[in-house]
C-alpha positions as CSV (number, residue, x, y, z in Angstrom):
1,X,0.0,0.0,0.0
2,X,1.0,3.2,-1.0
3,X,2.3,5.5,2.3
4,X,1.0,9.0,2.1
5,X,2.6,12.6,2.7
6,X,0.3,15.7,4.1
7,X,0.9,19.0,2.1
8,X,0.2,22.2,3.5
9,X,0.2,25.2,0.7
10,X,1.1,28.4,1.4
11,X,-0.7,30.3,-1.4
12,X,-3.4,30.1,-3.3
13,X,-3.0,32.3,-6.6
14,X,-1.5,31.3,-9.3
15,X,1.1,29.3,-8.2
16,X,-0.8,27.5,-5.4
17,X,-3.0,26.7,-8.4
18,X,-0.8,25.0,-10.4
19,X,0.9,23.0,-7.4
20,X,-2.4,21.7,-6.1
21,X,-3.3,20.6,-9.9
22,X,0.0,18.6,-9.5
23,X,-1.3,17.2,-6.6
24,X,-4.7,16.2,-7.8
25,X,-2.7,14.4,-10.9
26,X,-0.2,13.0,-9.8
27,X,-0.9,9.5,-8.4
28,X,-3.9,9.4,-11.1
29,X,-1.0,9.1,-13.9
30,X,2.2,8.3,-11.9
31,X,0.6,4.5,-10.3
32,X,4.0,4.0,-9.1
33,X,4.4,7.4,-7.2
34,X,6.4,6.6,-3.4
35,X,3.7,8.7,-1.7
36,X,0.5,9.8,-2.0
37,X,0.4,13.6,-1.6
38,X,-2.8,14.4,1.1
39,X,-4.4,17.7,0.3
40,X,-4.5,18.1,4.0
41,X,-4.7,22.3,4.3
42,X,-4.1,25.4,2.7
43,X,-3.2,29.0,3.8
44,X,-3.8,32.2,2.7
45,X,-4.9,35.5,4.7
46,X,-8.2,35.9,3.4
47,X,-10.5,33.5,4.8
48,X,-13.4,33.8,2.5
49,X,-11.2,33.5,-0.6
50,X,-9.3,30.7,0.3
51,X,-11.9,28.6,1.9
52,X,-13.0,28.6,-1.6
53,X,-10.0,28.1,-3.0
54,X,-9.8,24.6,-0.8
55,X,-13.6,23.8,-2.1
56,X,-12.0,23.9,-5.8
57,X,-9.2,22.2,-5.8
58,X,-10.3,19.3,-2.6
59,X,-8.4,20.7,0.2
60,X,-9.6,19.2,3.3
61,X,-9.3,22.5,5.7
62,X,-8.0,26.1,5.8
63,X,-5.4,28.3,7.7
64,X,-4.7,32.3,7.8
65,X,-1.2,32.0,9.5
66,X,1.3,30.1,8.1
67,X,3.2,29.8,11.6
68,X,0.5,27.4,13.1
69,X,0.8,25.5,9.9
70,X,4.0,24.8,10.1
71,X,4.2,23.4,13.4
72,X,1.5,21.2,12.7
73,X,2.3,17.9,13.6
74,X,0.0,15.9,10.8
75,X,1.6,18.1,8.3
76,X,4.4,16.7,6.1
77,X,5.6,18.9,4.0
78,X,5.7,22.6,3.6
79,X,4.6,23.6,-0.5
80,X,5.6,27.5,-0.6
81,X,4.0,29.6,-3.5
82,X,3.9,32.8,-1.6
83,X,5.7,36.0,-3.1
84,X,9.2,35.7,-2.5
85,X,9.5,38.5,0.3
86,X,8.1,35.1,2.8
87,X,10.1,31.9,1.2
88,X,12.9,32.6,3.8
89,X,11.0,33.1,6.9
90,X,8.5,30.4,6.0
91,X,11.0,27.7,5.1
92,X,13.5,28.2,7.7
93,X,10.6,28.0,10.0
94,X,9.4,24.9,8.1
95,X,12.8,22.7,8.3
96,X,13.3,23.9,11.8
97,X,9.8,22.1,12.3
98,X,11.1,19.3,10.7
99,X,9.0,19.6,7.3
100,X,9.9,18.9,4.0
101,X,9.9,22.0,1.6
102,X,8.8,22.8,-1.7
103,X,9.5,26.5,-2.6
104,X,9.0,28.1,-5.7
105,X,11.6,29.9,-7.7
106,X,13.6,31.9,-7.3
107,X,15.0,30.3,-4.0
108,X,15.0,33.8,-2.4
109,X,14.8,37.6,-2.8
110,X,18.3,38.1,-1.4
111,X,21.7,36.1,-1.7
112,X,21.6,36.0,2.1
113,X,18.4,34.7,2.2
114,X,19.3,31.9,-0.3
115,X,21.9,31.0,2.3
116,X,20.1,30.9,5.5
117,X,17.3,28.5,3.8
118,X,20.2,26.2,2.2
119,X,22.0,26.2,6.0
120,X,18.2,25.7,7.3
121,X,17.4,22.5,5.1
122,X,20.8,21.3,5.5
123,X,21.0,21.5,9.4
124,X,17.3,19.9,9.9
125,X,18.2,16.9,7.6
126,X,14.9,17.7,5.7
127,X,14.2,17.5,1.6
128,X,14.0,21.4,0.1
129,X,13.5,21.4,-3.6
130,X,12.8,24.4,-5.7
131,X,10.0,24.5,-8.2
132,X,12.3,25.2,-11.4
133,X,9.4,23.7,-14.0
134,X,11.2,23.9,-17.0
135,X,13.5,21.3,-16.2
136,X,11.0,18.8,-16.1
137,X,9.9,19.4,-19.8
138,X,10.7,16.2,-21.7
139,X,12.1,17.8,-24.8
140,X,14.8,19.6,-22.4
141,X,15.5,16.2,-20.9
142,X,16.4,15.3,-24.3
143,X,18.9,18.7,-24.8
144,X,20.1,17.2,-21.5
145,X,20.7,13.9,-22.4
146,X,22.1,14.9,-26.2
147,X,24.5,16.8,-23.8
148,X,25.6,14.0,-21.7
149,X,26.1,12.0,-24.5
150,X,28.3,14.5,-26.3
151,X,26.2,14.5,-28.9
152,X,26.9,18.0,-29.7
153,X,30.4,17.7,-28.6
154,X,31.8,20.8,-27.0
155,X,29.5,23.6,-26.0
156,X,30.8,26.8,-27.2
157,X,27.7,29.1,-27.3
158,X,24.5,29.6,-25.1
159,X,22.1,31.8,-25.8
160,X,18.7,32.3,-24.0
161,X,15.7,34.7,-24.0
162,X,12.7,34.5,-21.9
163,X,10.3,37.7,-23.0
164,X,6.4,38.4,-22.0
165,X,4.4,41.7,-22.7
166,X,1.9,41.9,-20.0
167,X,2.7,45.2,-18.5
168,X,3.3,47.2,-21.5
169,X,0.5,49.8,-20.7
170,X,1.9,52.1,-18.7
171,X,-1.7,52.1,-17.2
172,X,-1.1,48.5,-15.3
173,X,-1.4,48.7,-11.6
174,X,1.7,48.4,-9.4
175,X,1.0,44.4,-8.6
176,X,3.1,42.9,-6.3
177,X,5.8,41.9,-8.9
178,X,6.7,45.8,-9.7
179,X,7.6,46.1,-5.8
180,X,11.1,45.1,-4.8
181,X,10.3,44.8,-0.9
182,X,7.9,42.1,-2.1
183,X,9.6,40.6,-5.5
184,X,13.4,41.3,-5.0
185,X,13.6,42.1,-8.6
186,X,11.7,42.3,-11.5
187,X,12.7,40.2,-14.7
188,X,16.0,39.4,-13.3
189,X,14.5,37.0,-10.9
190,X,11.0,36.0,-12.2
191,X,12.5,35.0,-15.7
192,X,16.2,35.1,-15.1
193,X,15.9,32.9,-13.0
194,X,14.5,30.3,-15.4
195,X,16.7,30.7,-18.1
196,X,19.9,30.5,-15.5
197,X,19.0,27.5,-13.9
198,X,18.6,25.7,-17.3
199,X,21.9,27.2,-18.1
200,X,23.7,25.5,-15.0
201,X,21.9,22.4,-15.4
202,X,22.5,22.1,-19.6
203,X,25.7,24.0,-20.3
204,X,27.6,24.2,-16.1
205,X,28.6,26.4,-13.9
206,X,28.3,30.5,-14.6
207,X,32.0,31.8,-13.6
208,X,31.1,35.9,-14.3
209,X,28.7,38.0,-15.8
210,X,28.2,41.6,-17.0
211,X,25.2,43.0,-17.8
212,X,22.2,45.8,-17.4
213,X,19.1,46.7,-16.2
214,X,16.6,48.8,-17.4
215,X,12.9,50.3,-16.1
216,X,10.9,51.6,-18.5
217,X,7.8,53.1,-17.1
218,X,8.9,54.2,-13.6
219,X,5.5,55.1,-11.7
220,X,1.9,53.6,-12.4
221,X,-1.7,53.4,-10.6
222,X,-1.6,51.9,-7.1
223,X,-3.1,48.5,-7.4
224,X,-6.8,48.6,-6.2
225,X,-7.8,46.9,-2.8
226,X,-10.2,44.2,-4.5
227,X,-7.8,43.5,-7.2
228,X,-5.0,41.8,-8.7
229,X,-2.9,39.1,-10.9
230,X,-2.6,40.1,-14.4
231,X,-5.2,41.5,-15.0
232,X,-5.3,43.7,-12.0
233,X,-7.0,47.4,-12.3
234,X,-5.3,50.9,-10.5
235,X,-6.8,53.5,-8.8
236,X,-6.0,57.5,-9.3
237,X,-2.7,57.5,-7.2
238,X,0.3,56.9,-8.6
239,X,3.1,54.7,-7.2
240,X,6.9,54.1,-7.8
241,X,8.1,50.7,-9.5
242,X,11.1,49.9,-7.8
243,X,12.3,46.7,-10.1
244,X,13.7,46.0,-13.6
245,X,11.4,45.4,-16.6
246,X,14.3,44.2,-18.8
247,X,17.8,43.0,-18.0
248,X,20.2,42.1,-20.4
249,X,24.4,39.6,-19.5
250,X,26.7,38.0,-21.2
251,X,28.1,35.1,-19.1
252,X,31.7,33.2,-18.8
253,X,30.9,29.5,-18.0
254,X,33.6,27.7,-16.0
255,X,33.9,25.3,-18.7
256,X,34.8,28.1,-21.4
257,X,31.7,28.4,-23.0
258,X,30.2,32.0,-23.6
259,X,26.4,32.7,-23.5
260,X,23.6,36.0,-23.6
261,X,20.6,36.4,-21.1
262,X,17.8,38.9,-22.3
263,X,14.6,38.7,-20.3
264,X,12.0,41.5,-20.2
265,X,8.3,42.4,-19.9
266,X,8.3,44.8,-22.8
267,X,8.5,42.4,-25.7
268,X,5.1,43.0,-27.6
269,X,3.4,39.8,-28.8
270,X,5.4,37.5,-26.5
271,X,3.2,36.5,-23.9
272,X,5.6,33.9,-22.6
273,X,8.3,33.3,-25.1
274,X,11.4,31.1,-23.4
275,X,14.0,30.2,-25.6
276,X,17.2,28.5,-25.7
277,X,19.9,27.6,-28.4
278,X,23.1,25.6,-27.9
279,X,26.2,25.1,-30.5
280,X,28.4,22.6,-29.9
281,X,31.3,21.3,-31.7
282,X,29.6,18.3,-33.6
283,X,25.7,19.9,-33.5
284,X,23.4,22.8,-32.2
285,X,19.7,22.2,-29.8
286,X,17.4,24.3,-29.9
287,X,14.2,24.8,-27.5
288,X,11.2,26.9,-27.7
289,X,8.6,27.3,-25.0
290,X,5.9,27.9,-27.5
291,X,6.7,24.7,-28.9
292,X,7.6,22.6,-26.0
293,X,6.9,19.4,-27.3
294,X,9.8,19.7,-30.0
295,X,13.4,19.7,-29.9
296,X,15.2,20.9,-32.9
297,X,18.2,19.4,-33.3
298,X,21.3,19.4,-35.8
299,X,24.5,16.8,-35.5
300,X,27.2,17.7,-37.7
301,X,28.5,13.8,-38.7
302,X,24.9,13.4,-40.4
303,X,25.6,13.5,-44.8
304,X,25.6,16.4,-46.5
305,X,22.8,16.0,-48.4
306,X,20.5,15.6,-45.2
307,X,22.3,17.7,-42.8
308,X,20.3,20.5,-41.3
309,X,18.2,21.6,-38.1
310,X,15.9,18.1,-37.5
311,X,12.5,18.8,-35.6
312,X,11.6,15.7,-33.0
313,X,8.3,15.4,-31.5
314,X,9.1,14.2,-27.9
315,X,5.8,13.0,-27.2
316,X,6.0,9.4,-27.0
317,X,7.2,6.7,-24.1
318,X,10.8,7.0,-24.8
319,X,11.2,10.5,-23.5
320,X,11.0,11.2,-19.7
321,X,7.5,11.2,-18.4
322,X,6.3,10.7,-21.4
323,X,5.0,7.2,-20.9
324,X,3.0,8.0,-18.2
325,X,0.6,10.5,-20.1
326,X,-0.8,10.1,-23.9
327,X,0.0,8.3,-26.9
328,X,2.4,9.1,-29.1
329,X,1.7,12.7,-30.6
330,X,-0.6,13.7,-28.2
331,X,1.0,16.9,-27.0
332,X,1.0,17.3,-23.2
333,X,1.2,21.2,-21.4
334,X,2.8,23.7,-19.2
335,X,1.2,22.1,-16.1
336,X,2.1,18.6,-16.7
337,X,6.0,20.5,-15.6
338,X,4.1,20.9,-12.7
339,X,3.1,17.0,-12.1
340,X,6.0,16.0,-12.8
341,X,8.2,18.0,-10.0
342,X,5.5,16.9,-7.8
343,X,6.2,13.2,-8.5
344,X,10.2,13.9,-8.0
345,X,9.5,15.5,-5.0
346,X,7.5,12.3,-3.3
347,X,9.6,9.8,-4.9
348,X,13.0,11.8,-3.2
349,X,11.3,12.5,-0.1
350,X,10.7,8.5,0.1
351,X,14.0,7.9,-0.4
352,X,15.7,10.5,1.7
353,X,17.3,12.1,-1.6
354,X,16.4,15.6,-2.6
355,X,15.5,16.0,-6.2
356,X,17.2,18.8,-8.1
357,X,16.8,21.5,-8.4
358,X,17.8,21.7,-4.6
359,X,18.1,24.5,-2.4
360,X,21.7,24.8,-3.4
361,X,20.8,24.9,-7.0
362,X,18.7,27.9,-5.7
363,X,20.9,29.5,-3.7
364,X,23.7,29.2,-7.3
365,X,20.9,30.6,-9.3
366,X,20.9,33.2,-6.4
367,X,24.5,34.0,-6.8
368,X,24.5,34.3,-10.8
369,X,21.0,37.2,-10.2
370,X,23.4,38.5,-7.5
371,X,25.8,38.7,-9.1
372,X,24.1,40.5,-12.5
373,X,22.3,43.2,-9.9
374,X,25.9,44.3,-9.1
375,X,27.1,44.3,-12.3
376,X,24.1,46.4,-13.4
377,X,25.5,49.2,-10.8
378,X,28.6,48.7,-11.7
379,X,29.5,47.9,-15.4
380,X,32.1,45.7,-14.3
381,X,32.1,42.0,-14.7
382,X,31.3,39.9,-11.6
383,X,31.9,36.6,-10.3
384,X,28.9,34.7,-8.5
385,X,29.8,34.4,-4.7
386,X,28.3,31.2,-2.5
């Protein structure tokens, strides 16, 4: 009989969301799953709201204050998709209770931060993962594996991008995500962070960085009481945005391979447009978000007359996850990233392992945003510090 493992979420937007649709899915699909996640309770200040919140998506009770729920003895693990001004108080808190932790990305809004929760986790003995989705999209475990193999040979170049549009009117409220007390940074660390993790975990370790920052519509509307999200409305008074909207880096890997980071929110007609490309020595990968059931890939050794960018449809059961979901060309989604960290996640806490990406992947992501931040200020180039 399958043992079970009591979640309490912290959050309940869009985040919490997508975690607890993981949790509904996961032992549906994944059979062999270690654990069986319990939807035991979820927290969020608003009573009304996330009462039915936990009506939706089967939770079996509520809390306003995350401090009871984490001392809660017939709770297991600790899922935090709160804004990231709370992941360090909540999951210190959380390992020093002896829970498991699940914590979105970034790890932190601060490089301290990113330490104390890595020293937390480590101390307690407990599992902390960080919810870095894209890593757990099968057509990147390919890129991955190609790499392994040295299939591509020698990585020289990486190049990423990870653009969206939503807050082009200057007319968008100051959400949450505009306010570095609350976010820590704007693009740097919402969509940085994506595209530096995959870096580390496709192409190594970042060695330095130089790079800029930019804000391009420096006051908007103050974010009306009974609204938010994306589509959030402003009222008449106007508030300062204290983050980026668009960084730019070029990046030293330790392994001597160059690569560019551009992320912003100003990129109109990209809604959520996350791309890499990868040249080696014998072949190139290339990844689109938009397309994330297809790898494009190009080997060098193939014949002339057929050598070029291949496109491969990693939908069927020889690709990771893959076999647990459709037949073969039936596309899966975005949230299916979600299931699968979620199955990771039970099968390491069975085991006692902790599934990448770890708190210390986090806290290296942490260092590399860091890192950028002060070379923004400064124009030098930087090295990541751990």
């Amino acid at each position: 009989m399958t043992n079970t493992m009591n979640v309490g979420l912290v959050g309940y937007k869009f985040m919490g969301r997508s975690h607890s649709n993981a949790y509904r899915q996961v032992q549906a699909f994944f059979p062999d799953v270690a654990l069986q996640p319990v939807l035991r309770t979820v927290c969020g200040r608003d009573t009304e709201a996330v009462q039915t919140f936990a009506d939706q998506f089967g939770w079996e009770s509520v809390e306003t204050d995350w401090r009871k729920l984490v001392v809660r003895d017939d709770i297991g693990l600790i899922d935090v998709s709160t804004p990231g001004d709370t992941h360090a108080a909540i999951s210190i808190a959380a390992a020093q209770h002896g829970k498991h932790i699940f914590c979105e990305k970034p790890l932190a809004n601060t490089l301290d931060e990113a330490k104390q929760m890595l020293a937390a986790v480590q101390k307690a003995g407990v599992v902390g993962m960080v919810n870095f989705n894209y890593r757990r999209v099968p057509a990147v475990q390919l890129a991955k594996k190609l790499i392994e193999e040295g299939r591509i040979g020698k990585v020289y170049h990486w190049r990423a991008v990870y653009l969206q549009d939503w807050i082009m009117d200057p007319n968008f409220p100051l959400v949450w995500r505009l306010q570095k007390n609350v976010a820590g940074s704007g693009t740097l660390g919402d969509l940085g962070a994506h595209i530096v993790d995959l870096a580390r975990m496709l192409v190594g370790e970042i060695a330095s960085v130089t790079g800029l920052t930019n804000t391009f519509i420096k006051q908007r509307p103050v974010l009306a009481e009974t609204s938010g999200g994306l589509a959030a409305a402003g009222g008449q008074q106007m508030g300062e945005v204290t983050v980026d909207d668009a960084a730019l880096f070029l990046a030293r890997f330790a392994n001597d391979a160059i690569g560019t980071f551009e992320v912003t929110r100003f990129a109109n007609g990209r809604a959520n447009y996350n791309s890499f490309e990868i040249n080696g020595s014998k072949g190139s990968i290339v990844f689109n978000l938009e397309r994330m059931n297809e790898l494009n890939v190009l080997f060098s050794d193939d014949p002339p007359e057929v050598r070029g960018f291949r496109n491969i449809l990693t939908t069927d059961g020889t690709h990771k996850y893959l076999s647990a979901w459709w037949p073969p060309g039936h596309i899966i989604g975005w949230e299916h990233t979600f299931t699968h960290g979620v199955y990771d996640l039970l099968n390491g806490i069975a085991k006692g392992i902790t599934p990448d990406a770890t708190f210390e992947d986090g806290l290296r992501c942490q260092a590399v945003l860091d890192a950028v931040e002060k070379s923004a200020g400064s124009g030098a180039w930087v090295e990541p510090t751990y």
